[in-house]
C-alpha positions as CSV (number, residue, x, y, z in Angstrom):
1,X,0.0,0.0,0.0
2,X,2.6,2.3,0.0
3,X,1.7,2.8,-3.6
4,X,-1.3,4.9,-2.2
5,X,0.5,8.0,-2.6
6,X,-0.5,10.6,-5.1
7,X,3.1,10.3,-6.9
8,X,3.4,10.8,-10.8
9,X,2.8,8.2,-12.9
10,X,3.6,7.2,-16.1
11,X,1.3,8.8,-19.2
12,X,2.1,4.9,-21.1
13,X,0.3,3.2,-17.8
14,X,-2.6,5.5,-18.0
15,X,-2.8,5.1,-22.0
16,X,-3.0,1.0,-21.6
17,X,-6.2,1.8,-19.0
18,X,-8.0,3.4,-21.8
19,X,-6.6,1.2,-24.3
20,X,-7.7,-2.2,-22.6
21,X,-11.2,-0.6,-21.8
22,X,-11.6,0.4,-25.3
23,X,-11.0,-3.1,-26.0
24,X,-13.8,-4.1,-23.4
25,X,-16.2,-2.2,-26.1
26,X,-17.0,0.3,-23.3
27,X,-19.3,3.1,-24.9
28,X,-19.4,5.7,-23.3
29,X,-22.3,7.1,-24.9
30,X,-24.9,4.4,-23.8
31,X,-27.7,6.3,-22.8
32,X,-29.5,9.0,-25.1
33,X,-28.7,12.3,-24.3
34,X,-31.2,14.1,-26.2
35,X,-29.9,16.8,-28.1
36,X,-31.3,20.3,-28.0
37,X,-31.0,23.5,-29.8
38,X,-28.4,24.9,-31.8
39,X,-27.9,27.3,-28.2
40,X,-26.7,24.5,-26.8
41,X,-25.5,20.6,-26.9
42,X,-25.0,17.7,-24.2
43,X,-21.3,16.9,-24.1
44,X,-20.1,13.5,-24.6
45,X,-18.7,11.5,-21.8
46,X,-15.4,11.1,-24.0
47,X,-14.9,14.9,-23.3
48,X,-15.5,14.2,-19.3
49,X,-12.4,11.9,-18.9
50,X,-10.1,14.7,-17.9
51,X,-9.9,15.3,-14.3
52,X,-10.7,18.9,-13.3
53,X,-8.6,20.9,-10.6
54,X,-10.9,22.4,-7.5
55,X,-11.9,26.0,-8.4
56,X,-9.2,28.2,-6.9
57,X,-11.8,29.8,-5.0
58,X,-12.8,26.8,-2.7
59,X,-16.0,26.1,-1.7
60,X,-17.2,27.2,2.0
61,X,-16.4,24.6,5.1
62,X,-19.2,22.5,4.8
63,X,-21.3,22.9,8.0
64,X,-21.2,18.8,10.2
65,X,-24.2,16.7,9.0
66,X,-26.0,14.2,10.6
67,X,-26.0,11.6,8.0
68,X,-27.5,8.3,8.5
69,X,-26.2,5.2,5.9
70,X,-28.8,3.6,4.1
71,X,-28.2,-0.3,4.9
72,X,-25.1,0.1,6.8
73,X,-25.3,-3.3,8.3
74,X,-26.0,-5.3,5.4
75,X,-23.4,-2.7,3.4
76,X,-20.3,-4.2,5.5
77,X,-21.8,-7.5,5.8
78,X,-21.4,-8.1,1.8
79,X,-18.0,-6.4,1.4
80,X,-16.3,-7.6,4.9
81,X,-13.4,-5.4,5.2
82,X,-9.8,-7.1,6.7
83,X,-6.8,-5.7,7.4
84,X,-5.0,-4.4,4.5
85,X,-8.2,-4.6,2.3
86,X,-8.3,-1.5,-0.1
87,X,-11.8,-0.4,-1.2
88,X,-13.0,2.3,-3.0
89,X,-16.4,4.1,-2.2
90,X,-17.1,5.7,-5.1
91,X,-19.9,7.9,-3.9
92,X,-18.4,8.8,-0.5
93,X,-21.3,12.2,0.4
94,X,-21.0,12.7,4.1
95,X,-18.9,9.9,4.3
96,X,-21.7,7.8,6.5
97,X,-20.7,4.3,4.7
98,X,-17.1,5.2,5.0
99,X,-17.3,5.8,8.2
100,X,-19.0,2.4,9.4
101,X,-15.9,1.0,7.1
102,X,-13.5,2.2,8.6
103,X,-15.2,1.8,12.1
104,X,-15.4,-1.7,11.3
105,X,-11.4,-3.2,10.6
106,X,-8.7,-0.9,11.8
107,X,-6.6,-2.3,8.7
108,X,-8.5,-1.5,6.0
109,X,-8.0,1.4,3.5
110,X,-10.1,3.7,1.9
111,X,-10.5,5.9,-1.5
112,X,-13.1,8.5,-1.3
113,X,-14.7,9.3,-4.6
114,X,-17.0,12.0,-4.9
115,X,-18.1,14.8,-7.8
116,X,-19.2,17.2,-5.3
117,X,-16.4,19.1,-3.5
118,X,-18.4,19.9,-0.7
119,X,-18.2,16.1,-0.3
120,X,-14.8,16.5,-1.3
121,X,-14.1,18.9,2.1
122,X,-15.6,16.0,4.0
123,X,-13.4,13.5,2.7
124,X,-10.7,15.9,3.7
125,X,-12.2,16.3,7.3
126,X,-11.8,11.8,7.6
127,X,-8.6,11.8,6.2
128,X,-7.6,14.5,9.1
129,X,-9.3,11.7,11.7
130,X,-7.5,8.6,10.0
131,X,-4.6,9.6,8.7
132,X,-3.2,7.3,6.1
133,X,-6.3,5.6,5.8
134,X,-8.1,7.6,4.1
135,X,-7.0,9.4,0.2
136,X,-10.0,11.9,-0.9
137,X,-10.7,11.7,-4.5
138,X,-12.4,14.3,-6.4
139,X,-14.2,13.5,-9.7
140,X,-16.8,11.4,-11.5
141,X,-17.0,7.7,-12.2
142,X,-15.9,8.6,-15.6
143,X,-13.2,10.5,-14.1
144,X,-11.3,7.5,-12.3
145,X,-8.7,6.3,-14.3
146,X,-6.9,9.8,-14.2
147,X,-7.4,10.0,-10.4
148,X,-6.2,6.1,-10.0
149,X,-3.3,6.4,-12.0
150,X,-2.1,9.3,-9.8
151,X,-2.5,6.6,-6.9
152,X,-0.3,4.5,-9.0
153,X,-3.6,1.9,-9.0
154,X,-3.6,-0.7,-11.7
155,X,-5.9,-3.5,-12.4
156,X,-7.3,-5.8,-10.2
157,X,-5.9,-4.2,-7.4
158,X,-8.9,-3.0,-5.4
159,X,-10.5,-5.7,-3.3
160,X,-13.9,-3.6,-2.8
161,X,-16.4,-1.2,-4.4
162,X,-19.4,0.5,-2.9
163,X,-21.8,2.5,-4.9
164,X,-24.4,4.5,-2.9
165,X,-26.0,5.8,-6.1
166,X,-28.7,8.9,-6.2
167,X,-28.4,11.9,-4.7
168,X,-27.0,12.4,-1.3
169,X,-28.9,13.8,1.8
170,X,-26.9,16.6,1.8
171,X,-27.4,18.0,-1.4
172,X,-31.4,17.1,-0.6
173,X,-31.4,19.4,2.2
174,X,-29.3,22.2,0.7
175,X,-32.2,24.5,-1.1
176,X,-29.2,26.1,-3.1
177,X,-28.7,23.3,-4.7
178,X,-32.1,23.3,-6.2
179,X,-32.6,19.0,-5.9
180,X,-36.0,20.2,-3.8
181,X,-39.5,20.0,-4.2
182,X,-40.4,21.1,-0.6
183,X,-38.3,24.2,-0.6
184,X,-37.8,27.1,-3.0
185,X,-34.0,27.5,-4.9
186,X,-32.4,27.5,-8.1
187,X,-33.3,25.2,-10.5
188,X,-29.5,23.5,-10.9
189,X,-29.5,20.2,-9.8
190,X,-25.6,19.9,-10.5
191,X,-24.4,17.4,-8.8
192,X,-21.0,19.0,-9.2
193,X,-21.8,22.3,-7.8
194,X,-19.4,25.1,-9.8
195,X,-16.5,23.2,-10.4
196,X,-16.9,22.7,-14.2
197,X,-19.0,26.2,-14.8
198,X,-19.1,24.6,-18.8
199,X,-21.8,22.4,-17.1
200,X,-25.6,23.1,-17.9
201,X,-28.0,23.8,-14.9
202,X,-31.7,22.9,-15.1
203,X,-32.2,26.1,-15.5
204,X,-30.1,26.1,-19.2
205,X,-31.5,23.2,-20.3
206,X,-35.6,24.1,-19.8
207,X,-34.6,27.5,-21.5
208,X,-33.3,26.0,-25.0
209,X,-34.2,23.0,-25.1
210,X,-37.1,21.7,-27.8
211,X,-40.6,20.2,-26.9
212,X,-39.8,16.6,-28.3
213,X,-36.2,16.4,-27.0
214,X,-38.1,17.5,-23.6
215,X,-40.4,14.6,-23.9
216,X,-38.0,12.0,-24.6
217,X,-36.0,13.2,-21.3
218,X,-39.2,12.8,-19.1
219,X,-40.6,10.0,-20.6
220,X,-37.4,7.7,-20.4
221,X,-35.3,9.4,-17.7
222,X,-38.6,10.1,-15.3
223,X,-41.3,7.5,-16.4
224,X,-43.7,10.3,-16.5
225,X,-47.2,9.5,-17.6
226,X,-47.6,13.1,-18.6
227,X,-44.6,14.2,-20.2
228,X,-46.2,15.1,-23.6
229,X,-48.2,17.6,-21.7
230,X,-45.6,18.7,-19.4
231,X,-42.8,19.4,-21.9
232,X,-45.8,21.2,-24.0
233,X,-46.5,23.8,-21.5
234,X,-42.6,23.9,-20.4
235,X,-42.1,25.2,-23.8
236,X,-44.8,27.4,-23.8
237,X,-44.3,29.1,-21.1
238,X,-40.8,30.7,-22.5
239,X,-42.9,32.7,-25.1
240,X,-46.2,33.1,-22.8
241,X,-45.2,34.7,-19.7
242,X,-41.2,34.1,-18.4
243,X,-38.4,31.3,-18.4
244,X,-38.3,28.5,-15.1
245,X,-35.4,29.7,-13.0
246,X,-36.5,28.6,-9.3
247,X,-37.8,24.8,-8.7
248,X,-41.0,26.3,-7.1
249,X,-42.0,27.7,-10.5
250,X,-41.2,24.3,-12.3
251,X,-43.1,22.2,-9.6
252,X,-46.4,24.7,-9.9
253,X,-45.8,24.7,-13.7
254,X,-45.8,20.8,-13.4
255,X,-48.8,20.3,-11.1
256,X,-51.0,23.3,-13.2
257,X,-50.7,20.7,-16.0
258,X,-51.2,17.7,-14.2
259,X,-54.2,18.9,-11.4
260,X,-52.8,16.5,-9.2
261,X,-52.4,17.8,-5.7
262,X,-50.4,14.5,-5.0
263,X,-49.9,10.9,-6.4
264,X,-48.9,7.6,-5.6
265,X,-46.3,5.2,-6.9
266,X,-45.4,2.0,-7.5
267,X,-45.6,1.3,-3.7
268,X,-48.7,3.3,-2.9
269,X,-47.0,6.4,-1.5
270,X,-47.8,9.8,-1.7
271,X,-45.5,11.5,-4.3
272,X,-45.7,15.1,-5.7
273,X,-46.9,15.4,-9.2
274,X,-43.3,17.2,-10.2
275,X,-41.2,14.4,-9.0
276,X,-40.6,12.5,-11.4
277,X,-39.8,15.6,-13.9
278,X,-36.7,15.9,-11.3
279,X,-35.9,13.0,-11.3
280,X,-35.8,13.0,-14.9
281,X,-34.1,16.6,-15.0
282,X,-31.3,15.4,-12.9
283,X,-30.3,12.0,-14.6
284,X,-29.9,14.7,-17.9
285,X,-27.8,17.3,-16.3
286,X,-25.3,14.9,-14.3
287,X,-25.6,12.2,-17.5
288,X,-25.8,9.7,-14.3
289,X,-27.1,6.2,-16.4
290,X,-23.8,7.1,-18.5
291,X,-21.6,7.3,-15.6
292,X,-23.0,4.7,-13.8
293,X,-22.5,2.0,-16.8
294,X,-19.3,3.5,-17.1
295,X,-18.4,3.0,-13.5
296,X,-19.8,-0.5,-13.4
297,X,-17.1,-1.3,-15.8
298,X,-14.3,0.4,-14.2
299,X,-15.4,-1.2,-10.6
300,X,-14.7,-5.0,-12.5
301,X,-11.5,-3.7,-14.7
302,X,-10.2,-2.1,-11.0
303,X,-11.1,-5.3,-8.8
304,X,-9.0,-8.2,-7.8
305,X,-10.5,-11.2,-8.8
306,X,-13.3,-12.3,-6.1
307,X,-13.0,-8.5,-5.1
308,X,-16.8,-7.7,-4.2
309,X,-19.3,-4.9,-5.9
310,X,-21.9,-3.5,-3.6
311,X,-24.5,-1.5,-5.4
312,X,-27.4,0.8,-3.6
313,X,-29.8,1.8,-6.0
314,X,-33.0,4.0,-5.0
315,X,-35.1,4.3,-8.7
316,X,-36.1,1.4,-11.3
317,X,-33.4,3.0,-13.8
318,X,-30.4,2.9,-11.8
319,X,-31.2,-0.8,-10.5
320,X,-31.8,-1.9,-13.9
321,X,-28.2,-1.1,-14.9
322,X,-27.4,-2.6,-12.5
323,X,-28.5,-5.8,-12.5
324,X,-27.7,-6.4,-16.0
325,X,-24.3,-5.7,-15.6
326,X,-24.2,-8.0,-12.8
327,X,-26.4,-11.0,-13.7
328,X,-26.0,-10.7,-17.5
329,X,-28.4,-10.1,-19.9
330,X,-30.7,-10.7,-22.9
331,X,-29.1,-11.3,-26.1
332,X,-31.7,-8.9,-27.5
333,X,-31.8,-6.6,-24.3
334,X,-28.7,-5.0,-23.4
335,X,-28.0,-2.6,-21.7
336,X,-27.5,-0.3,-24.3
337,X,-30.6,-0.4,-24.7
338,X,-32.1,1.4,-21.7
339,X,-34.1,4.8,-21.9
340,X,-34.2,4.4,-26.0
341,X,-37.8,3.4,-25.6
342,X,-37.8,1.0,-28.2
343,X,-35.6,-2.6,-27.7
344,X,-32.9,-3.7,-29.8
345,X,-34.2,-6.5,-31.7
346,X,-32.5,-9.5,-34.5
347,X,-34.0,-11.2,-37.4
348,X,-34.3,-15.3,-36.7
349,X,-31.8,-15.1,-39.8
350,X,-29.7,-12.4,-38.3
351,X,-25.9,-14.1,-36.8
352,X,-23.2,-13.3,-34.4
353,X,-19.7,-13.3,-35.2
354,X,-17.4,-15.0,-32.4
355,X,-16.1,-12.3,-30.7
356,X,-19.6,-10.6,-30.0
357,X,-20.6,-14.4,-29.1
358,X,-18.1,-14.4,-26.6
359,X,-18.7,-10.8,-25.3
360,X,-22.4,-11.5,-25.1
361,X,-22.1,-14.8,-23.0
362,X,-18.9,-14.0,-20.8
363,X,-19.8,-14.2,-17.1
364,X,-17.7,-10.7,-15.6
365,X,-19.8,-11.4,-12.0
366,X,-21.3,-13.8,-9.6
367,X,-24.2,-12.5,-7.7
368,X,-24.4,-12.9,-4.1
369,X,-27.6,-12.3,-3.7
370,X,-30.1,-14.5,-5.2
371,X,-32.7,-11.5,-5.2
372,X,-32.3,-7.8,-4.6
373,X,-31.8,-7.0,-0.9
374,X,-34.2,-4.2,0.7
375,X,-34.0,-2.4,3.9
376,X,-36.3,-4.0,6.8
377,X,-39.5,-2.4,8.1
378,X,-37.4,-0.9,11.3
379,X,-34.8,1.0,9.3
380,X,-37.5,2.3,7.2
381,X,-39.2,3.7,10.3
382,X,-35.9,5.3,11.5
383,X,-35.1,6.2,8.2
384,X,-37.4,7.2,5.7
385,X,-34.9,8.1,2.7
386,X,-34.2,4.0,2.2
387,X,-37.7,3.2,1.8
388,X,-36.5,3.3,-1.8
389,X,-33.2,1.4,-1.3
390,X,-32.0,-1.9,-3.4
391,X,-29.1,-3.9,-2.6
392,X,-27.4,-5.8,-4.9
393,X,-23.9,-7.3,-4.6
394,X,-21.6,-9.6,-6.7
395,X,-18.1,-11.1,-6.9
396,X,-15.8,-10.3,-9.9
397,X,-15.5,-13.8,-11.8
């Protein structure tokens, strides 16, 4: 472990990352991202694979949270840290999972990803209380091979990796941030905060973008039963009275169209009318099914072999992507396939050649669950926010 030092490495070692990933067939444009107006375009993930310095103004001291980990328990129960274990949490937050990690083997040794640098100042704060136990990382999923090959990591050299996917509690309860429905702020929803001010907020995208790219975005990235009328009247509204800059006016806007005071979802709970256009809004503006397909990828070219994934998902989207990566898939349904709306289909006549035959039946992971894990009825009492929570974890084969 005394590799786990941010020395200088190599540009050849970091070159044969991206070259044996490229072999892999990793695309890194999966999911649609549903172009807009000439005003504006999505950016490709291949353009996100450069690691980006903190702004040199940094961020205020973030203020001590009281953070609760969603499935702690079963969490270090699939992963089993031991001495000299290294793991990587790639969606460290307030550091609630790392925390219990570290807590739980005195030995073990841990990366802390995270895209938000208010996160990132957290990360800094652990690494202050276990010195040389903790190494604070600062990117996205796609961003990882930079940031491990600064660490001098190479493949199959991690023997853990915990995703806590979603948005964390403490960008939920920061109305600056503008992730809520319950109180007034800007409609941004960056996951990143300012530190790539390229990025598109909410805001940007509702003010260019076209009716039937709008659509596409609510329909496949939110589920929402009325996102022909919604994106309609989103339009609209730039040329009828003023653009959506606040996430009040988006949620009144969303529940004017729908005359729902309230709904309920799959599990017969009350939902606001406008949540799934978040939800929707904020899988667009942090490309998150990209990143997270990407990340599944990285998490079995970065593990040792029988190194163990841990996956929290909390929406139908994100656990889909998961569990095809980890139990395989359909010939005909990959997981290219998700959010296109329509399924990739062959001809009876149609054939594969013997590289995608061996690509399509390789086994990359071996569940260890024989059906997805949910939180029990006491920790959903305690804690509401993992009511939504699915557990899925797997071995690297």
């Amino acid at each position: 472990m005394g590799s786990l030092l941010f020395n200088n490495t190599s540009r050849g070692h970091l070159r044969n990352i991206m070259r044996i990933i490229e072999r892999s067939d990793v695309d890194l444009l999966r999911f649609p991202t549903f172009l807009m107006s000439k005003k504006i375009s999505m950016s490709s993930m291949k353009d996100t694979v450069t690691c980006q310095e903190p702004l040199s103004q940094a961020p205020p001291s973030p203020k001590p949270v009281a953070h609760i980990p969603v499935m702690a328990r079963e969490v270090l129960e699939y992963l089993a840290p031991r001495d000299n274990a290294v793991i990587l949490d790639t969606t460290f937050g307030a550091g609630g999972h790392s925390r219990k990690i570290l807590e739980s083997c005195p030995g073990v040794r841990l990366m802390c990803l995270d895209r938000d640098p208010v996160a990132y100042k957290y990360a800094e704060e652990l690494q202050r209380e276990y010195p040389n136990r903790v190494f604070p990382l600062l990117g996205k999923f796609s961003e990882l091979p930079l940031l491990l090959a600064k660490l001098q990591l190479k493949r199959d050299t991690i023997d853990g990796v915990l995703m806590d996917l979603g948005v964390s509690s403490m960008q939920f309860d920061t109305p600056e941030r503008g992730f809520m429905l319950s109180q007034d702020g800007p409609l941004d929803m960056r996951m990143d905060n300012n530190r790539d001010p390229n990025q598109l907020t909410a805001a940007d995208i509702l003010s260019h973008i076209d009716e039937d790219s709008l659509y596409k975005v609510l329909k496949y990235y939110g589920e929402e039963s009325n996102a022909r009328k919604i994106s309609r009247v989103v339009v609209e509204s730039r040329h009828l009275f003023r653009k959506l800059h606040t996430t009040k006016e988006l949620a009144e806007l969303v529940m004017s169209v729908t005359g729902e005071d309230g709904r309920l979802d799959k599990l017969k709970r009350y939902s606001h009318p406008a949540t799934k256009t978040f939800q929707a809004l904020r899988i667009l503006v942090n490309n998150e099914l990209n990143e997270l397909d990407y990340g599944l990828r990285l998490a079995h070219y970065y593990l040792k072999a029988r190194g163990v994934l841990v996956a929290l998902s909390f929406h139908s989207l994100e656990d889909t992507v998961v569990k095809r990566h980890i139990t395989g898939v359909d010939i005909d349904k990959t997981s290219a396939t998700i959010g296109l709306g329509v399924t990739k289909h062959r001809s009876a006549l149609s054939t594969y050649s013997p590289r995608e035959m061996d690509v399509l039946m390789a086994k990359k992971w071996e569940s260890l669950t024989k059906h997805v894990v949910l939180p029990s009825e006491e920790e959903v009492k305690s804690n509401p926010r993992a009511r939504s929570a699915k557990l899925r974890a797997a071995v690297k084969a």
